[in-house]
N, C-alpha and C positions, 0 to 999 in steps of 0.2 A: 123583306124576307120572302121566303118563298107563297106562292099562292096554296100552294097543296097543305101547307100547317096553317093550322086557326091561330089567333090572336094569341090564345090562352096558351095552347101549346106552346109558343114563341117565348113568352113571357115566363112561361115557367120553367124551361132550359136556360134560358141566360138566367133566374135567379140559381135555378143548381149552377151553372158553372161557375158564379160567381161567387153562390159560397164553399164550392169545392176550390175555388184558387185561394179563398180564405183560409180555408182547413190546411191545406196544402204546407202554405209560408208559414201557419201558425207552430206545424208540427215540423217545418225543417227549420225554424226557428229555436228549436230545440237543442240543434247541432251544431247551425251554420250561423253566423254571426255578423249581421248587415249582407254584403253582394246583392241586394236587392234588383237591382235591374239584371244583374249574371240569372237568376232565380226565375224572373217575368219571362225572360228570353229564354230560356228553356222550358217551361209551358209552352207558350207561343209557339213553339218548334212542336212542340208534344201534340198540342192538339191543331196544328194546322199538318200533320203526318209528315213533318221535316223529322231530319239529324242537324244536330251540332257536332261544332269542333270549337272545343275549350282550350285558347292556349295561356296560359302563364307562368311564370317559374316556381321552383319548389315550394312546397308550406303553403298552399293557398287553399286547400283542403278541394282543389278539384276532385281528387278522386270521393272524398269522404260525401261533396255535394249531390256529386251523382247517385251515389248507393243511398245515400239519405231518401232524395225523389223516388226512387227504384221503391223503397220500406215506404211511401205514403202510395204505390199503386199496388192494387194485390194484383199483379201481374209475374208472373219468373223471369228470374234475374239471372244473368249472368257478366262476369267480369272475366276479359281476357287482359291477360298482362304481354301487351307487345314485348319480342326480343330478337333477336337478329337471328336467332333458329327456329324463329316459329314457321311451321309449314302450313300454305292452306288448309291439307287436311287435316288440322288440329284445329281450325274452327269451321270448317263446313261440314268435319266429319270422313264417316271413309267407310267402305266395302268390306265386311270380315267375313271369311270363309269361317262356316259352321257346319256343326252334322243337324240335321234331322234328325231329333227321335223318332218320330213319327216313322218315316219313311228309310230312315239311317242310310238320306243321300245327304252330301253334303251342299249349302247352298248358300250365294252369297248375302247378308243381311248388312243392311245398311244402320249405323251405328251416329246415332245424329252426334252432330258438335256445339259449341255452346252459341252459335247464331241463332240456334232455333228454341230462341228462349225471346220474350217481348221488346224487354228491357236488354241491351246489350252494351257495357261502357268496354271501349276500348282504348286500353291505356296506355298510352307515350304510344299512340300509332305511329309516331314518327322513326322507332326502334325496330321496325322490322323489315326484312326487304320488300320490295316492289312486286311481287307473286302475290306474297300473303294480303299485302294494303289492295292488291287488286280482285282478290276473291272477296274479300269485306267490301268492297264497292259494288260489285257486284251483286252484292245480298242488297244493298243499302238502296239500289235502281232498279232493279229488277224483282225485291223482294224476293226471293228464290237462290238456288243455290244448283251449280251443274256437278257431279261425278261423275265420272266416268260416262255413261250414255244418256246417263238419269237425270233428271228435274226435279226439285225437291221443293216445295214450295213452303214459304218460311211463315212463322206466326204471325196474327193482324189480332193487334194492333203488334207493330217493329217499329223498336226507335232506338239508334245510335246515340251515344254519344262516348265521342273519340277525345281525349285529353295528347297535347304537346307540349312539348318544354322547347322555347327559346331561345335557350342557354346547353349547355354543354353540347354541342353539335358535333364534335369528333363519333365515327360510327354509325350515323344516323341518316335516314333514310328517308330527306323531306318529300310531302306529298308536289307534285305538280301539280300548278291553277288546273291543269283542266278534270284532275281529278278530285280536288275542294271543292270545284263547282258541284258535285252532288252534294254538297252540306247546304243546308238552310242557311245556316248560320257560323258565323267564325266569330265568337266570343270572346274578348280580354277580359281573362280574372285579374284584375288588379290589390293593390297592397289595402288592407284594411285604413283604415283612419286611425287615431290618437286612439279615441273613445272604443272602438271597435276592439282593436288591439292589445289594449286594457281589460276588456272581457272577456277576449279569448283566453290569456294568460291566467285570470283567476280563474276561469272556466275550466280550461285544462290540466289545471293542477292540483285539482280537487275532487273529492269521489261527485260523481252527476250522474243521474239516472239520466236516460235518454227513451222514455219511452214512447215509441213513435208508432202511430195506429192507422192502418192503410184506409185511404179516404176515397177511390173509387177501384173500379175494380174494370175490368178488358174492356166489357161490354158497355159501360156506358162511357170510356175512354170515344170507342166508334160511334158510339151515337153524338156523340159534344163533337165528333172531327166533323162527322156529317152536315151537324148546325153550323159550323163556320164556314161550310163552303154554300151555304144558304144566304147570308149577311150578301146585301146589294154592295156591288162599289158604282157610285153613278161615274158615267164616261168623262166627268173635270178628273175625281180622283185616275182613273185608269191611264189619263191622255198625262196627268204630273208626275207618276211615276214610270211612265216611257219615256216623259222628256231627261228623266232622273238619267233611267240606263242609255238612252241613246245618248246622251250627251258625252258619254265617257268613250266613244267606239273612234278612234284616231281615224283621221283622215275620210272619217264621212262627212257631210255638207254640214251647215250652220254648228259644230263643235265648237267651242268655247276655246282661245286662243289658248289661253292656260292649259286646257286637257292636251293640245297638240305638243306643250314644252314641257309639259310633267308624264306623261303614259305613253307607253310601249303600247297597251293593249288594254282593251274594253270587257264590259260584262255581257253576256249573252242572253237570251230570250228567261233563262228559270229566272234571272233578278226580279224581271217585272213578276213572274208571276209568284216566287218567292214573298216581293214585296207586299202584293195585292193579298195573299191567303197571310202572310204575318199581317197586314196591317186589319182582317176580318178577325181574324183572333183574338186582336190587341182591344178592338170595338168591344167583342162579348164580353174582355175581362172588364171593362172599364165600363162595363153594362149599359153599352150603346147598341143597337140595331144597324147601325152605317159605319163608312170607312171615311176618314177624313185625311185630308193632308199630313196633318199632326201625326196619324199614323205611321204614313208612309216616311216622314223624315224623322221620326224615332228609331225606324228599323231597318234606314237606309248603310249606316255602317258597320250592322252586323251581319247584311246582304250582300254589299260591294266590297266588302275593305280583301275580299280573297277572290272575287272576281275579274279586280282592275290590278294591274303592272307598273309601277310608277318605273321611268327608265332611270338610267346608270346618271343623268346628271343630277333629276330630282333629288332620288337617292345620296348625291353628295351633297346636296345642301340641305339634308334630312326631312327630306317631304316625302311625307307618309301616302298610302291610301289612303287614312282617313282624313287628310288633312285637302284632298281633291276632292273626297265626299262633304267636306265640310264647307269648302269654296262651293260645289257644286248649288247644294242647298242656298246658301245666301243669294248665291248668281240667278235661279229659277222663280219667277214669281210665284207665287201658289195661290193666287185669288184667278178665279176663272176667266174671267175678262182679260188680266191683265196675260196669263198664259197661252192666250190666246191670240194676243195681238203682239208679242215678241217677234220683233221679225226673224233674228234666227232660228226661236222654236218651229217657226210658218216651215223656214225650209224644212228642219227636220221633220215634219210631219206629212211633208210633201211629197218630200223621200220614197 
């Protein structure tokens, strides 16, 4: 960690954060039923100052997950329900001509939209046109917001998270890689289990209190973001997860023959660093001080799986991204030595 905080200080942020990620799961455990690693990874995203993008089909309570986490920060929340007439200005806001009392001129006053709220879930982003997904990007990179000549600078702590459906795609407006590449994270809610399934069912068909009590609050959200970009990653972890991204980039030198027959296209410089600040996050929750390996290929398919292109043959024989991130992994040693002395990583690091 860093030299400017003492031992003590060190030690007693990671024991808050670690019982704030307890408090956390304990109270959206209240609502949400297993998704457990869905749950880690949106922390992780929260406090290394990512967005996600949650995609799964209907009934998986993405939307219900998100406003859950929203009620355990005492932060302001807002929900935008994408629709294929949403205009920019109905979430960045807009210009309204006004009188002066005062002066009884009339002058334009800016009328904020619901970006400028901490917590922001944006729903079925994929429902709206390419204007609107691209003013929300723009908040999402830039933090801020343009009108007309004005700059508007958005609330900190800002954290997206955008919900898609998979399924019914008639009307819909899907994002392009290069604009998921601002997400942290691309998330699969997938189907509960037997047992899970089974408790939603009597859960939801019965009266249940759900009362859920916010467990941190803006300011110490930024001071916990602060502590994770303190956590060291020594130069083995840093140099395993560039061999991770560069090994996905077609047609550069020592690539993996398989990435050449399965990808159109590679991930870009935010992966590694995606990966490196998820994989400091993952250390604090797991009340480590360091980033390990283990880190970086826990959160390597929620980094790559919307940065990497699998082409038109893969594709026909049902190869996924995550099924190259999954080859990927096995293919890369991860003990130091031995990453070191791979001769096709040698060229890629030569590069």
């Amino acid at each position: 960690m860093s030299d400017s905080v003492s031992q003590a200080e060190i030690e007693a942020s990671i024991a808050k954060l670690g019982k704030a990620y307890q408090s956390i799961r304990e109270q959206m455990s209240k609502v949400i039923i297993g998704q457990d690693d869905v749950i880690e990874q949106l922390l992780i995203a929260l406090f290394s100052r990512g967005h996600c993008l949650l995609e799964g089909v209907p009934g998986l309570a993405k939307t219900l997950m998100i406003s859950t986490l929203a009620r355990c920060l005492s932060m302001s929340f807002a929900r935008i329900q994408f629709t294929p007439d949403l205009m920019p200005a109905d979430i960045t806001g807009t210009d309204v001509l006004q009188e002066n009392r005062e002066t009884g001129k009339r002058e334009f006053r800016f009328i904020t939209g619901p970006l400028f709220h901490n917590v922001v879930l944006a729903d079925e982003i994929n429902r709206t046109p390419p204007k609107t997904q691209a003013a929300l990007l723009e908040a999402m990179q830039e933090r801020q917001v343009t009108v007309g000549q004005m700059r508007h600078v958005l609330a900190d702590p800002f954290f997206v998270l955008a919900t898609q459906n998979p399924i019914e795609q008639e009307g819909t407006y899907s994002l392009p890689e290069a604009q998921q590449d601002r997400f942290m994270f691309k998330v699969f809610v997938k189907y509960p289990t037997f047992a899970e399934e089974r408790q939603i069912a009597k859960r939801t068909t019965s009266i249940q209190a759900d009362d859920i009590q916010p467990v941190l609050d803006a300011e110490e959200i930024l001071a916990l973001q602060k502590l994770v970009r303190q956590v060291p990653a020594s130069d083995h972890v840093i140099d395993y997860a560039l061999a991770l991204v560069r090994q996905t980039r077609v047609g550069e030198v020592g690539v993996p023959q398989f990435v050449g027959e399965q990808l159109s296209w590679g991930a870009g410089p935010r992966a590694v660093q995606f990966l490196l600040l998820g994989g400091k996050a993952r250390a604090l929750l797991n009340g480590r001080t360091y980033v390990s390996t283990d880190d970086i290929q826990a959160l390597a398919a929620p980094v790559l799986r919307h940065r990497i292109v699998v082409n038109f043959s893969a594709e026909s024989e049902g190869i996924t991204s995550d099924h190259v991130v999954e080859q990927l992994i096995k293919s890369t040693p991860s003990k130091e030595g031995e990453l070191t002395r791979d001769p096709n990583l040698a060229k890629i690091f030569a590069a």
